[in-house]
C-alpha positions in Angstrom: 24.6 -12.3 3.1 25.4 -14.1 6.2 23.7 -16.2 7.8 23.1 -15.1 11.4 23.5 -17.2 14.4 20.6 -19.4 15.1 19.0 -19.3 11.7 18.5 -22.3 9.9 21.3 -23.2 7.5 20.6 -22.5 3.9 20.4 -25.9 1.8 19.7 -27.9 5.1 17.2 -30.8 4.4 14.9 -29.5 6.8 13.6 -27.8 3.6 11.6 -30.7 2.3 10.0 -30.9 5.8 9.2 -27.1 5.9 7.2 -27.5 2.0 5.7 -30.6 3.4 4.4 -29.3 6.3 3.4 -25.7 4.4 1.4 -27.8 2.1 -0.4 -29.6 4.9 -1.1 -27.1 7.6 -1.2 -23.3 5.8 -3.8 -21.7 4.1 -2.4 -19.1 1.6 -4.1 -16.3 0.4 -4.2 -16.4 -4.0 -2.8 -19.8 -4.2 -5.0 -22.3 -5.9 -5.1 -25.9 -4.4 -3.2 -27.6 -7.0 0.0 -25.4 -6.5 2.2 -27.6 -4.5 5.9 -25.6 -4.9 7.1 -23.4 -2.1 9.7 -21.0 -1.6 10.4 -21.0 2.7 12.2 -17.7 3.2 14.5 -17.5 6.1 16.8 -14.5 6.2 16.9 -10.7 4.7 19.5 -8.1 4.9 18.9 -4.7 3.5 17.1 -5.1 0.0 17.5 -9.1 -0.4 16.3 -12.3 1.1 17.7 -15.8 1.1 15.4 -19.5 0.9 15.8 -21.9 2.8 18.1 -23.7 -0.5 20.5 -21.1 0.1 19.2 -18.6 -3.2 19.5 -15.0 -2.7 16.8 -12.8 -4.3 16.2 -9.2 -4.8 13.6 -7.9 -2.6 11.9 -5.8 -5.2 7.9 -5.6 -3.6 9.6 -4.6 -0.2 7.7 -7.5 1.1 4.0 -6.2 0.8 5.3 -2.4 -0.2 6.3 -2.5 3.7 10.0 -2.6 4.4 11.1 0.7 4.0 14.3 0.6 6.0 15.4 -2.6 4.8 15.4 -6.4 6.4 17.3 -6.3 9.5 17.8 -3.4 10.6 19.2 -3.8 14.6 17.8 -0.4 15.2 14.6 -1.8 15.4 15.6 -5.2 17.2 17.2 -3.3 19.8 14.1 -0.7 20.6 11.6 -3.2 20.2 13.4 -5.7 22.5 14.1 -2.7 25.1 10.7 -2.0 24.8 9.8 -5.9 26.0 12.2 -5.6 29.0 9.9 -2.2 29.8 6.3 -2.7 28.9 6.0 -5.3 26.4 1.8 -4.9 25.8 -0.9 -2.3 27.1 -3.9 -0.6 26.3 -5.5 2.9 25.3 -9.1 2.0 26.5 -10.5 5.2 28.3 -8.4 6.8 30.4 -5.6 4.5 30.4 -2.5 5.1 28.2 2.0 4.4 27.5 4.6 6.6 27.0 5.2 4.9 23.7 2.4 5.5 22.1 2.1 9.4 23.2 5.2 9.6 21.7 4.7 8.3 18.7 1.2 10.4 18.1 3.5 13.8 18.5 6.5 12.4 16.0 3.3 11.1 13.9 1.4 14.6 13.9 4.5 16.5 13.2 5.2 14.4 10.3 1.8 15.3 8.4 0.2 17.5 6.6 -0.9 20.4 8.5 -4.0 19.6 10.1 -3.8 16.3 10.8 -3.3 16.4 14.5 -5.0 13.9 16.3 -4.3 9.9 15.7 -5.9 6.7 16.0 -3.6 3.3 16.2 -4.6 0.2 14.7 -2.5 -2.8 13.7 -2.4 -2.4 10.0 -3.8 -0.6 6.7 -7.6 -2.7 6.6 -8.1 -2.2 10.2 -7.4 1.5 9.3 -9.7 2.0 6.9 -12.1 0.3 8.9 -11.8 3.2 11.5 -11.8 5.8 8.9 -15.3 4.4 7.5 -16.6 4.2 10.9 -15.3 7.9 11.9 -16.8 9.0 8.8 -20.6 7.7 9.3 -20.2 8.7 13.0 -18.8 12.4 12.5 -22.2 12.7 10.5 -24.1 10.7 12.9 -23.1 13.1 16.2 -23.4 16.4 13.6 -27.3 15.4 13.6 -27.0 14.1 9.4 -27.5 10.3 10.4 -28.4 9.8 6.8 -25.1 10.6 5.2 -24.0 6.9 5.0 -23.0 6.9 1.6 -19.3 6.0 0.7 -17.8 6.9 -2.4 -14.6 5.2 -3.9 -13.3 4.1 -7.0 -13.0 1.0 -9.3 -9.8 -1.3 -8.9 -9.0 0.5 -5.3 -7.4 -1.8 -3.1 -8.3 -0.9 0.9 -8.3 -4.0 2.1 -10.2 -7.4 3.4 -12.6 -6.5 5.9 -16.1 -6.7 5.5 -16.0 -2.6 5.1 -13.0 -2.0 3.5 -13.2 -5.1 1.3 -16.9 -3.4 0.2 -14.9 -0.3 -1.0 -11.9 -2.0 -2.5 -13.1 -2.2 -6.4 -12.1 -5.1 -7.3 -14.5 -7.9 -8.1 -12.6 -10.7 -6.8 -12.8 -9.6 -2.9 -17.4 -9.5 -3.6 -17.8 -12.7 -5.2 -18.7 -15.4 -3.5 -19.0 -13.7 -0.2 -22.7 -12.5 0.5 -23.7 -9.0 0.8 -21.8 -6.9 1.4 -21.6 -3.1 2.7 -24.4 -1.0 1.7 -24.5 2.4 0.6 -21.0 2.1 -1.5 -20.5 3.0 -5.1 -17.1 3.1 -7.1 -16.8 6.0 -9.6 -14.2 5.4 -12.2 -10.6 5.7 -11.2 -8.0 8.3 -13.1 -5.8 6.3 -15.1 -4.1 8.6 -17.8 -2.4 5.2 -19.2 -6.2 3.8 -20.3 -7.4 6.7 -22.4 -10.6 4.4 -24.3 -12.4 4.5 -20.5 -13.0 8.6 -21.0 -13.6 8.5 -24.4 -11.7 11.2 -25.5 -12.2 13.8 -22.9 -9.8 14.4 -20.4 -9.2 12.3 -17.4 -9.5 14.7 -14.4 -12.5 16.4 -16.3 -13.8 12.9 -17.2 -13.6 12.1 -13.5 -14.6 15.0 -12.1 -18.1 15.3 -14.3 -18.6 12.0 -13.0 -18.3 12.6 -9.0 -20.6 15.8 -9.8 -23.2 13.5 -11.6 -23.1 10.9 -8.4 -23.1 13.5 -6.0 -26.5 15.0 -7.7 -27.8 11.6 -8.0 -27.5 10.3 -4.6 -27.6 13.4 -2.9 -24.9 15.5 -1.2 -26.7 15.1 2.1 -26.8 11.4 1.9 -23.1 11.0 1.3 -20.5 10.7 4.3 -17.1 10.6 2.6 -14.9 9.5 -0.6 -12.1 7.1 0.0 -9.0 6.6 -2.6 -5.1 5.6 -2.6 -3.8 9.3 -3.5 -1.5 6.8 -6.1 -3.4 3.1 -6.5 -0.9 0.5 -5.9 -2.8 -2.7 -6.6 -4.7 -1.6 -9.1 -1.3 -0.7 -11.3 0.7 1.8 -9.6 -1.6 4.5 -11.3 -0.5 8.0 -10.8 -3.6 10.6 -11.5 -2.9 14.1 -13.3 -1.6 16.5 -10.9 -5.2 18.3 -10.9 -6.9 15.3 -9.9 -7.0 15.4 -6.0 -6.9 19.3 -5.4 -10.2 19.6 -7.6 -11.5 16.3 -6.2 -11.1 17.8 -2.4 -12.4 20.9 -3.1 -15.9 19.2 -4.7 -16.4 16.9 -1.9 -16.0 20.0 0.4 -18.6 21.6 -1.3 -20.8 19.1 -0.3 -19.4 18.8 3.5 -18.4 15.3 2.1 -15.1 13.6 3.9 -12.1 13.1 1.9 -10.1 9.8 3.5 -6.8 9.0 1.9 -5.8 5.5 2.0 -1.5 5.8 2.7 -1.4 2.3 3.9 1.1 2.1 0.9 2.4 5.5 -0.2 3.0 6.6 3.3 6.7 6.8 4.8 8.7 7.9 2.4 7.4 5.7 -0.9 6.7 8.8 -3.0 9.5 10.8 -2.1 6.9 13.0 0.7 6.2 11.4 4.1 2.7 11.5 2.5 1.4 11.4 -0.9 -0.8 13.9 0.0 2.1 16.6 0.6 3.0 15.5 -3.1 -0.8 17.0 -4.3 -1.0 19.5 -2.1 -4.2 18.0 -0.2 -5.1 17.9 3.4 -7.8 14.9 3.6 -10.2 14.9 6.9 -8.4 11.3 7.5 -5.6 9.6 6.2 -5.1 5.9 7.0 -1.5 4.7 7.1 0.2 1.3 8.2 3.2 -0.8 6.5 5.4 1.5 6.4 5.0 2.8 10.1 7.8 0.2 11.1 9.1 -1.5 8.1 6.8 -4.4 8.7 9.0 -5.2 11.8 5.6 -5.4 13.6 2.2 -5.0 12.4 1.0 -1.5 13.4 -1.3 1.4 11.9 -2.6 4.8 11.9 -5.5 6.5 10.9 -4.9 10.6 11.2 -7.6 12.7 12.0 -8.3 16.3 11.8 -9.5 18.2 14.8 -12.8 18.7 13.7 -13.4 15.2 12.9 -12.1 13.8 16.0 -13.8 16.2 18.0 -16.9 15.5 16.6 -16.4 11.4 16.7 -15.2 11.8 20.6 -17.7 14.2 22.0 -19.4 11.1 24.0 -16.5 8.9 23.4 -16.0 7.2 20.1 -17.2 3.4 20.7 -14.6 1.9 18.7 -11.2 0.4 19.8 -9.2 -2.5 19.0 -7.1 -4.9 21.3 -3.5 -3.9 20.1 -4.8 0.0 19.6 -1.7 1.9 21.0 0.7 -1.2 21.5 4.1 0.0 23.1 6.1 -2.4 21.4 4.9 -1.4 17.9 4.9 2.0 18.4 8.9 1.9 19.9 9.5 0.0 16.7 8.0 2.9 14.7 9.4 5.4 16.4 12.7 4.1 15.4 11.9 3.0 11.9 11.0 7.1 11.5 14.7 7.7 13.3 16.0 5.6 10.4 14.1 7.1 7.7 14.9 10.7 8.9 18.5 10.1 10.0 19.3 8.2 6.5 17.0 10.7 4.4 15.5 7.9 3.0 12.6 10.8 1.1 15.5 11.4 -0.8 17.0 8.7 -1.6 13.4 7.4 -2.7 13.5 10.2 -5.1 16.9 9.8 -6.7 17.3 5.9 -6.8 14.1 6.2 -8.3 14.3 8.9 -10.8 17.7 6.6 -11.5 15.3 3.3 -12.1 13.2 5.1 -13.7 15.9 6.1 -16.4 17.5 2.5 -16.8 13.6 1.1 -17.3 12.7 3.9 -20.2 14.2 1.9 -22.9 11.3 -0.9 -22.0 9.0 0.9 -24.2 10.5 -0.6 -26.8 9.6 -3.8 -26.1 6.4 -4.6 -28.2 4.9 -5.6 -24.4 5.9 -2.6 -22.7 2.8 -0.1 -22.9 3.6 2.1 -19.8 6.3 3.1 -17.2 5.6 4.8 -14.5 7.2 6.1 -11.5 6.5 8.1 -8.1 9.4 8.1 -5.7 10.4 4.1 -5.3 6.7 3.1 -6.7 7.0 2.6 -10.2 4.4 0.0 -12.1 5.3 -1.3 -16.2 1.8 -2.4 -17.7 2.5 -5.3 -20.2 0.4 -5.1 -22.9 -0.7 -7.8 -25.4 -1.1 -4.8 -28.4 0.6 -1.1 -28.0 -2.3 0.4 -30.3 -5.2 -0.7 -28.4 -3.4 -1.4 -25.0 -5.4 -4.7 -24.5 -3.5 -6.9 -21.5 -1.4 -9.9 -21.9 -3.9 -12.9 -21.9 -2.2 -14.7 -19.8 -1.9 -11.5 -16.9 1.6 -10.6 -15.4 1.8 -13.6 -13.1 4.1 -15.8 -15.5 6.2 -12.7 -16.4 6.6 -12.5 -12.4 7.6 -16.5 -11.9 10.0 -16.1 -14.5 11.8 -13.0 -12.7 11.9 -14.6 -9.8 13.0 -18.2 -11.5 15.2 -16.6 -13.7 16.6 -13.6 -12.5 16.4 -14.1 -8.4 14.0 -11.1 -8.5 11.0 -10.9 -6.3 7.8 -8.6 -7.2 4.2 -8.4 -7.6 1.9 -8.4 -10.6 -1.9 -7.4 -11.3 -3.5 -8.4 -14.4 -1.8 -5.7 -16.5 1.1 -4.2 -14.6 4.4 -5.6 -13.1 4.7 -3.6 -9.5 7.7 -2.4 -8.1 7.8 -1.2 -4.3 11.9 -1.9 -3.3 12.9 -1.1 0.2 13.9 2.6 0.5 17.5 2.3 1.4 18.1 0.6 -2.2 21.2 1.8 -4.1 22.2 2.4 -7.4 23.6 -1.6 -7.4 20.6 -3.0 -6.3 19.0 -0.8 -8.7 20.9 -1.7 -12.1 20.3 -5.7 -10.3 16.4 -4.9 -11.0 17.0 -3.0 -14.1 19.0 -5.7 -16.0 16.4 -8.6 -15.1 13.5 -6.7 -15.9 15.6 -5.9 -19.2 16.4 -9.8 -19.0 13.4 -11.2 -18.9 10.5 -8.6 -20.6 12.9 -8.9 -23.7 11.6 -13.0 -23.9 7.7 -11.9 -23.2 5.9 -12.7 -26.0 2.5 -10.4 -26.9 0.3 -13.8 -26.4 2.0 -14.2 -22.7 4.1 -16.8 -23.7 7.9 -16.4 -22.4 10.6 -17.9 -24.7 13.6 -20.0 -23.2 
């Protein structure tokens, strides 16, 4: 990988100053105060990355699941930076508008599920999903049902920071500590086929299912506005629901003239093998909030899509809502040609075949006495470590040791929850970069013990 003109030169001892200075000035998010290593990145090409020491790694999370088309890609450099020399920044307030982002709302509409023709910009996935929960309440609000403020979502669902979507996000860590948050939320129980104790025997969808009837009743269909979920949940394990799962789910919460809003912020782009995860069920949500992948990360950018009914409803005396960067020209000419590249390179179906190929290599993993579960959608694939196969308990220590020791040991970078390893690799990976990920998961999971500890 070389190093392009102007970068700083790997192994220079500006690297000391860099930690230094990382230490003193940055607040990072999940790193406790005691931590005082650093790894500066400086460069990426296609599927790796390169510190400021000069290592190469294996970009195996995609960044955050964002990079789709790879590190840099000049397509991108060049439209964005022709898009600077044009009309760098603008607005959509009221009546005002760009060419950019027109186009993008037609390539965007054409791209999704049938149905979904009217968009909303934003500048990431939590923004999104902010929008979508505000949409939601209002569409009810203008229909004359001002009490269907309810939200329904699901436990270990990530959707974000915000106040709102950190109050739907299921995961304790994002509510403690931080006040009260938003009311009128309550997280059902999320279908993971992998944990079969939570249902007890009965089967998931019908497990889960029962349950979203017994809330509905509870609460009242006329109090609730929407449910939210990742069609696959990519925090919370890379958990892939039985195929039933969202077509019965919709057609409940329809039913009950309750909104269905599908998070994409991840699975969107081309990381299941489907533009959208939802074209992979067979489900046409009321909104579906997308981001990351909408330009590789090259520059933050989002998109909630709408159907006509909602957003008809939502902008019948204007919808009150709008952020700064809603619609900017520069991030929508960088997603416009991030979709060029994923068309023009058929990145769907490479995302399919590399990963049906990864998929293979990783099977013998279950094996391994801490190897519960391997799973795999497109290029989203999760392995849950386990501390005992028969009851499927975690590893004590979680999976962040088992992911400092691939990066340490094998130059491979990923992400870890408490039980699974998660793998999001840029889209254009090949089958090289593949057996690369393959062997070092092979290299390493092989020295896990069940009690966390890694030996060597």
């Amino acid at each position: 990988m070389p190093t392009p003109s102007g970068a700083p030169v790997p192994g220079s001892d500006r690297t000391a100053d860099w930690v230094r200075a990382d230490r003193d000035r940055l607040i990072h998010p999940n790193l406790p105060a005691d931590r005082t290593d650093r790894l500066i990145m400086v460069e990426g090409r296609g599927c790796h990355v390169r510190d400021s020491t000069g290592r190469s790694y294996l970009d195996a999370a995609a960044v955050l699941g964002m990079m789709q088309v790879g590190h840099a890609r000049p397509e991108i450099v060049e439209a964005t930076a022709a898009q600077m020399n044009a009309l760098e920044c603008f607005h959509l307030w009221e009546t005002m508008s760009n060419d950019k982002a027109v186009e993008l709302a037609v390539r965007l509409t054409d791209l999704a599920p049938a149905g979904l023709d009217r968009v909303f910009f934003t500048s990431g996935g939590a923004e999104g999903n902010e929008i979508a929960l505000r949409m939601a309440r209002y569409h009810h609000y203008r229909k004359g049902q001002p009490e269907r403020t309810w939200i329904l979502s699901r436990k270990s669902a990530y959707h974000g920071i915000a106040y709102g979507s950190g109050s739907v996000s299921g995961l304790d860590v994002y509510h403690q500590g931080f006040g009260p948050t938003l009311p009128d939320v309550h997280h059902l129980t999320a279908p993971d086929p992998y944990q079969t104790a939570v249902y007890g025997g009965e089967d998931v969808t019908e497990f889960c299912l029962r349950e979203l009837r017994e809330t509905i009743e509870r609460i009242g269909p006329d109090r609730i506005a929407a449910m939210i979920g990742e069609p696959v949940m990519s925090v919370g394990g890379a958990v892939i629901p039985p195929a039933d799962y969202w077509p019965r789910v919709a057609e409940l919460l329809r039913e009950h003239g309750i909104l269905l809003i599908f998070d994409e912020v991840v699975t969107g782009y081309g990381r299941t093998g489907h533009w959208f995860a939802a074209q992979y069920f067979g489900v046409v949500p009321d909104l579906m909030v997308t981001a990351k992948g909408i330009t590789s990360g090259y520059v933050p950018h989002g998109a909630v899509l709408v159907t006509e009914e909602v957003a008809a409803t939502v902008t019948s005396a204007g919808f009150p809502i709008g952020y700064t960067y809603t619609g900017h020209p520069t991030a929508c000419a960088a997603a416009l040609a991030n979709l060029d590249i994923i068309e023009g390179e058929d990145l769907l179906g490479n995302a399919t075949k590399i990963g049906g190929h990864l998929a293979g290599r990783l099977e013998p993993l279950r094996e391994l006495p801490v190897v519960g579960d391997v799973r795999q959608i497109g290029l989203m694939l999760g392995i849950e470590l386990v501390a005992d196969r028969r009851t499927r308990a975690p590893l004590p220590t979680g999976t962040a040791p088992v992911a400092q020791a691939l990066r340490e040991d094998a130059s491979i970078i990923l992400r870890g929850n408490p039980r699974a390893l998660l793998i999001n690799p840029p889209l254009v990976m090949d089958r090289e970069a593949a057996d690369e990920l393959a062997d070092g998961l092979h290299a390493v999971l092989a020295r896990v013990e069940p009690d966390g500890r890694i030996r060597g």
